[in-house]
C-alpha distance (Angstrom), angle and dihedral (degrees) to the residues before:
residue distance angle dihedral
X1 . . .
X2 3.73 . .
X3 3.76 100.4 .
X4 4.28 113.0 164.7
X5 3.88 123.0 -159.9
X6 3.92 87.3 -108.7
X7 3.72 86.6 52.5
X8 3.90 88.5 60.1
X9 3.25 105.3 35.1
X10 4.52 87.1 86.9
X11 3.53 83.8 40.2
X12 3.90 86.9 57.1
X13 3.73 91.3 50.7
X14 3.43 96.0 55.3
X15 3.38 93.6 40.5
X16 3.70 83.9 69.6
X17 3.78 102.5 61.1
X18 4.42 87.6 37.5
X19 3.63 108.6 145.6
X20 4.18 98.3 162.7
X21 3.73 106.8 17.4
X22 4.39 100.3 107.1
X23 3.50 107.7 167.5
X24 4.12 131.6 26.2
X25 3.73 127.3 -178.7
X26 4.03 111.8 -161.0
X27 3.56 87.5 164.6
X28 3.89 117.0 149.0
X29 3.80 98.1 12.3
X30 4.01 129.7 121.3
X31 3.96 96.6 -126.1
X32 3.68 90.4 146.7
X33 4.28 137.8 -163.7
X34 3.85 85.1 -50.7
X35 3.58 95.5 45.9
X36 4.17 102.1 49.2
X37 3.53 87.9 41.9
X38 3.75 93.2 63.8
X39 3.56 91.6 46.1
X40 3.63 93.0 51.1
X41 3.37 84.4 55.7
X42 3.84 99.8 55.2
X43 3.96 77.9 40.8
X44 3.65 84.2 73.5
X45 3.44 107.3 51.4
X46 4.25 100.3 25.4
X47 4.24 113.5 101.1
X48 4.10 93.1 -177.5
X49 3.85 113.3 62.1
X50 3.71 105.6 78.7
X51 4.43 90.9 160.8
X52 4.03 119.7 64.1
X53 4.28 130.0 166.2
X54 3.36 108.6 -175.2
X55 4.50 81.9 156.6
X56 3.81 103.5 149.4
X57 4.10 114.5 30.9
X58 3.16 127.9 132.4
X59 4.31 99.0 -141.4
X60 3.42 130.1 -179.6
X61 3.63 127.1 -142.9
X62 3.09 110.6 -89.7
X63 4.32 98.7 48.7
X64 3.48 76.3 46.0
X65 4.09 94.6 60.6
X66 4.08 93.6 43.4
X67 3.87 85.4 55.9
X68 3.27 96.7 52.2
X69 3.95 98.6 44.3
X70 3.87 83.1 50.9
X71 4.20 93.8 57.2
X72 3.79 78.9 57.1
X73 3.39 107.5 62.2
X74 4.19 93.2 26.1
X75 3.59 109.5 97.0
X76 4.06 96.1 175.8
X77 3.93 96.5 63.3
X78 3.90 114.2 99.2
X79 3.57 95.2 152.4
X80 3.91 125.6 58.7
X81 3.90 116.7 165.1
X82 3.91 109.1 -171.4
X83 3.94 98.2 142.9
X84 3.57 126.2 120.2
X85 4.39 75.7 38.0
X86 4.06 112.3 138.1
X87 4.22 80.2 -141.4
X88 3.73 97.1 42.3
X89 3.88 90.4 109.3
X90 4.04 87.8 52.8
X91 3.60 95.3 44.0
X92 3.99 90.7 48.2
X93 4.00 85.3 43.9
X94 4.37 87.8 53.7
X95 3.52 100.8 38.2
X96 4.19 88.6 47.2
X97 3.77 89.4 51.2
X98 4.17 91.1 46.0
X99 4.10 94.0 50.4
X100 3.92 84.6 41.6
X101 3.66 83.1 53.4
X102 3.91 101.0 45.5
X103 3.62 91.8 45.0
X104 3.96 95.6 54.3
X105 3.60 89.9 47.1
């Protein structure tokens, strides 16, 4: 696995328009800010993939934040693997605060 952000930034894309694709593991690659952001993105919008590892990134912020707005509005994902993740305790942290934040409203 040697995965780079501009590696999955097509797989992104197509991620978006996914009508068979169910499970993905990502797990031990270096896709980067750039790279979870775009999938967060497709996160948003795909209805197929109900399986993701990300176990083993390093994220930032900010990749980290477009993920977790994407678990919120995806109603297909049941499985999210993010441990072993040097931002797992700030992705728990965001996605917390966003359920919080749907429930109160």
């Amino acid at each position: 696995n040697d995965l780079c952000s501009e590696d999955i930034l097509p797989l992104a894309k197509a991620l978006k328009q996914n009508y068979t694709l169910r499970s993905l593991n990502l797990s031990g690659n270096h896709i980067g800010t750039k790279g979870v952001a775009a999938l967060g993105r497709a996160l948003k919008v795909n209805r197929c993939l109900a399986s993701l590892d990300f176990g083993g990134f390093d994220k930032r912020e900010k990749g980290i934040q477009v993920l977790v707005e994407a678990m919120s509005v995806n109603t297909t994902m049941t499985d999210l693997h993010v441990s072993g993740t040097c931002g797992f305790s700030l992705f728990f942290t965001c996605f917390l605060k966003a359920t919080i934040g749907r429930q109160e409203s």
